[in-house]
Every structure is written in structure tokens, then in C-alpha cells.
C-alpha positions as a Markdown table, in Angstrom:
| # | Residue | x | y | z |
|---|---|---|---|---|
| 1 | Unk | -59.0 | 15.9 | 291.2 |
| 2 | Unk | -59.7 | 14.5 | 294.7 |
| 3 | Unk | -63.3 | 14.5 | 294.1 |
| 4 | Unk | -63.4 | 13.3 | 290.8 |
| 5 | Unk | -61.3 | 10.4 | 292.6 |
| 6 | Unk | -63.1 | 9.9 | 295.7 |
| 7 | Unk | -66.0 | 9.6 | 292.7 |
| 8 | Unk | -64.6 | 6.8 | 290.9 |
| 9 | Unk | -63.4 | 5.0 | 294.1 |
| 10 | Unk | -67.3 | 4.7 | 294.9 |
| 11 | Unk | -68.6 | 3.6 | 291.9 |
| 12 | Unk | -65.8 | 0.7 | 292.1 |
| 13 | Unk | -66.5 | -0.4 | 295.8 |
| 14 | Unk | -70.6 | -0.3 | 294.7 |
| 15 | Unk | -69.9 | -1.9 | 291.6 |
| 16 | Unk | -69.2 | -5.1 | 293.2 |
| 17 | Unk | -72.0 | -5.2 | 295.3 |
| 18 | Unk | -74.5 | -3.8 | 292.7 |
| 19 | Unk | -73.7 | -6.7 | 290.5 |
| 20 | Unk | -73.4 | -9.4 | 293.0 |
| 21 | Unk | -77.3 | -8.1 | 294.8 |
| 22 | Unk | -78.4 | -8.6 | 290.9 |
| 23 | Unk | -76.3 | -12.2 | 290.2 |
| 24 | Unk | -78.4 | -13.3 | 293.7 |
| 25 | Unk | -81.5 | -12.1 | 292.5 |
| 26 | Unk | -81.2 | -14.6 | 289.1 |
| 27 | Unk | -79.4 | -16.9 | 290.8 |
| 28 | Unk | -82.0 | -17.6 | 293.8 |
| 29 | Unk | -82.4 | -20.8 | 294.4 |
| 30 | Unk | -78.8 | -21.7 | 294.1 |
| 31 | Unk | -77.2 | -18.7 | 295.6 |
| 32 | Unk | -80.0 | -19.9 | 298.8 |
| 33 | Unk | -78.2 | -23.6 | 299.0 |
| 34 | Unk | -74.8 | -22.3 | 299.0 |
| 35 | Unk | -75.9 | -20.3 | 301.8 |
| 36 | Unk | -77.3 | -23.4 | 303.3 |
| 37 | Unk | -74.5 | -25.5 | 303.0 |
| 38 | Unk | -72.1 | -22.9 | 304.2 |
| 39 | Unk | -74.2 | -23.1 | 307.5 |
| 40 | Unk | -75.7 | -19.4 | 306.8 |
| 41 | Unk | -79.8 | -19.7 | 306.7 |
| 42 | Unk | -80.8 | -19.4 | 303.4 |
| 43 | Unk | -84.0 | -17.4 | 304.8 |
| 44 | Unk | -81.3 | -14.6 | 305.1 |
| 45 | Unk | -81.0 | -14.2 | 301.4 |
| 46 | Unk | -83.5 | -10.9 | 300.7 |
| 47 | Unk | -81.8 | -9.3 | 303.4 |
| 48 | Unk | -78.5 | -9.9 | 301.9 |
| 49 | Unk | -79.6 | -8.9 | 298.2 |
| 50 | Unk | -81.1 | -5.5 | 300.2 |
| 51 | Unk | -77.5 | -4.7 | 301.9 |
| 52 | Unk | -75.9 | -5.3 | 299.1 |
| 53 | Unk | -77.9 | -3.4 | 296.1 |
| 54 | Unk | -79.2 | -0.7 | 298.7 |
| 55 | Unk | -75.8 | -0.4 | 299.9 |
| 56 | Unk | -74.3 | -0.6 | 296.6 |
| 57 | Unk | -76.4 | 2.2 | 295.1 |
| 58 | Unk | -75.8 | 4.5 | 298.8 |
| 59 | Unk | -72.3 | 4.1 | 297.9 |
| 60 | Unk | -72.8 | 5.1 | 294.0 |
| 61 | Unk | -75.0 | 8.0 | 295.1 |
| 62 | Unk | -72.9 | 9.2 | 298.1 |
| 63 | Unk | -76.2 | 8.7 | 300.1 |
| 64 | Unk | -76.1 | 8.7 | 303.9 |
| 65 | Unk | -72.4 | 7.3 | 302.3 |
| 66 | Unk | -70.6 | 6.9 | 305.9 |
| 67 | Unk | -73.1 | 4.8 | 307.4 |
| 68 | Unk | -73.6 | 2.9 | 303.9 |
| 69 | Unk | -69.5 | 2.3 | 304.2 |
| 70 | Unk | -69.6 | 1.5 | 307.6 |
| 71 | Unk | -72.4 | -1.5 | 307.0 |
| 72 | Unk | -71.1 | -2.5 | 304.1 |
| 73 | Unk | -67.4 | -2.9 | 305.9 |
| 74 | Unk | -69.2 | -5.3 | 308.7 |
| 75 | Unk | -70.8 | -7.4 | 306.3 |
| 76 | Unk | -67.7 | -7.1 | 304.1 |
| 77 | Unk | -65.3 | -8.7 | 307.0 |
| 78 | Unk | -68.4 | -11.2 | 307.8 |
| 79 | Unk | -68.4 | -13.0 | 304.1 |
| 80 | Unk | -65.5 | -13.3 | 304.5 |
| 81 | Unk | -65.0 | -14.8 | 307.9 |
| 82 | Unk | -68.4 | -16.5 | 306.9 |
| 83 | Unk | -67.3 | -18.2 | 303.2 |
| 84 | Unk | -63.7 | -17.5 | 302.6 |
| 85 | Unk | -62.5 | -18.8 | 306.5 |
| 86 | Unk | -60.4 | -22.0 | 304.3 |
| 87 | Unk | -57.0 | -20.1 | 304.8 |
| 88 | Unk | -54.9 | -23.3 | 303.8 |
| 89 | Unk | -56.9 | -23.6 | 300.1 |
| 90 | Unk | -55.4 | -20.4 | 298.0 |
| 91 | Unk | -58.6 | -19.4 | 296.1 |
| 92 | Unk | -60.2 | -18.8 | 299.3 |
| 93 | Unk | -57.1 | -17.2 | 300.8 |
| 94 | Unk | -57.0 | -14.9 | 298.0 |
| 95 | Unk | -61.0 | -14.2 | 298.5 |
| 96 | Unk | -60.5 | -13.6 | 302.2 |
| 97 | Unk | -57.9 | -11.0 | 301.6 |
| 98 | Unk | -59.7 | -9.1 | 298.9 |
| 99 | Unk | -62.9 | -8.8 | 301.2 |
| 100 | Unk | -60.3 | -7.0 | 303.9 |
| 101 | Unk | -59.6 | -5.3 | 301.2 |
| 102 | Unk | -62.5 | -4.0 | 300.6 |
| 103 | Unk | -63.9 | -3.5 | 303.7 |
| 104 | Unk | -60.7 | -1.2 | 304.0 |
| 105 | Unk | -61.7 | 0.6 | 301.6 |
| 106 | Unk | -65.1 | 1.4 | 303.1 |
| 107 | Unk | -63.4 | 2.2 | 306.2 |
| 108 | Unk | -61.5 | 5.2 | 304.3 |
| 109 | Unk | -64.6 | 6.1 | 302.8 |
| 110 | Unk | -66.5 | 6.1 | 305.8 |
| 111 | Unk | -64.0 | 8.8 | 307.3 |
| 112 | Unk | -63.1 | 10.6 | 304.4 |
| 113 | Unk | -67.1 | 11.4 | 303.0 |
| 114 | Unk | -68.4 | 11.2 | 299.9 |
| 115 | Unk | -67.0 | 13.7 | 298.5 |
| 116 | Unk | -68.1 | 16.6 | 295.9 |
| 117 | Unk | -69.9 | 14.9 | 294.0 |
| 118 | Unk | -73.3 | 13.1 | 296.1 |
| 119 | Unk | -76.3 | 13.4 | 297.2 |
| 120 | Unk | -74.7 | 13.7 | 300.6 |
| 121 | Unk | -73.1 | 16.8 | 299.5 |
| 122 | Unk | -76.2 | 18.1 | 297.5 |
| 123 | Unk | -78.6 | 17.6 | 301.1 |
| 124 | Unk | -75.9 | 19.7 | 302.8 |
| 125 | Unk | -75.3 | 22.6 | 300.5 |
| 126 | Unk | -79.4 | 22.4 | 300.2 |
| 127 | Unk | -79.6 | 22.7 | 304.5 |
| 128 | Unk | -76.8 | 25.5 | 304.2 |
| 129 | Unk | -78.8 | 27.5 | 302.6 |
| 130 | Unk | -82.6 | 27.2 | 304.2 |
């Protein structure tokens, strides 16, 4: 039961970042001004699409998954220090808290493994045996 949990716990923390590298893909140009007028350099925007669907797929794969949940925790708690700082207005508030949510999350992943069933677990059982 623990793995099959620790299972579905990843594919909900990738989820979100899976979906969100893809919405920034076919969103481009806008997602790039928001950036912009949130003071973050737009030119930053493939390397944010590439933390977030590469990290979003380690995390669904249980690939290299406690330094995946690790960088994905960082960059968590920076959005949100970055585009959810307006503590006062409640949407944001609310945004803000779910990001330390999630980045809490990560944290737990990142000590607990990926469990069972990965690719982590697969490269290790694979090395075990050489």
C-alpha cells in the first residue's frame, strides 16, 4: 500500500508541473509578459518550461526522483516568493501557501525516495545484480 501511495503522490506533485510546462508552451508570448511585468526576464521562459516538464516527468518516472524533488521544491518556494509575495490580497495568499505546500511535499519525497515503483528503483535492482 505504501508504494502504491508514494506512486500516486508523484503523479499528483508532477501533474501540476507537467500541465503548467505544456500551458507555457501554448501560451508563449503571454506567459513571457507576465513574466516581464512581474520583474522576472522573460528570456527565462524555456528554462522554466524545461524545470518544470523535465521535472515533472522525473517526478512521474521516479527518475533521479530526490534530486528532481529537491529542484522542484527551490523553484516551488521561488514562484511563490517571486508571483504570489501580495500576502494582503487573498487569491495570492491562498497561491503562496499552496506553493509551500507543495514544495513540502517534494521535501518528503525527496527523503522518503521514489518508492517501488520507478525507474529509480528499476536502475538499482538492475546494479544489484551486475
Amino acid at each position: 500500500m505504501n508504494n502504491f501511495a508514494v506512486l500516486l503522490g508523484r503523479a499528483g506533485l508532477a501533474l501540476i508541473f507537467i500541465l503548467s510546462g505544456v500551458s507555457k508552451i501554448a501560451g508563449y508570448a503571454g506567459t513571457q509578459q507576465y513574466m516581464e511585468a512581474m520583474g522576472v526576464p522573460g528570456a527565462l521562459l524555456p528554462l522554466v518550461i524545461l524545470v518544470e516538464l523535465g521535472g515533472g516527468l522525473a517526478i512521474l518516472g521516479g527518475f533521479a526522483t530526490r534530486w528532481a524533488a529537491l529542484g522542484l521544491a527551490g523553484f516551488t518556494v521561488v514562484a511563490a516568493v517571486l508571483f504570489h509575495a501580495n500576502l494582503g490580497d487573498q487569491n495570492q495568499f491562498i497561491n503562496f501557501m499552496k506553493n509551500i505546500a507543495i514544495a513540502g511535499g517534494f521535501l518528503v519525497l525527496a527523503t522518503q525516495g521514489a518508492g517501488r515503483f520507478s525507474v529509480d528503483t528499476f536502475m538499482e535492482a538492475r546494479r544489484n545484480r551486475a
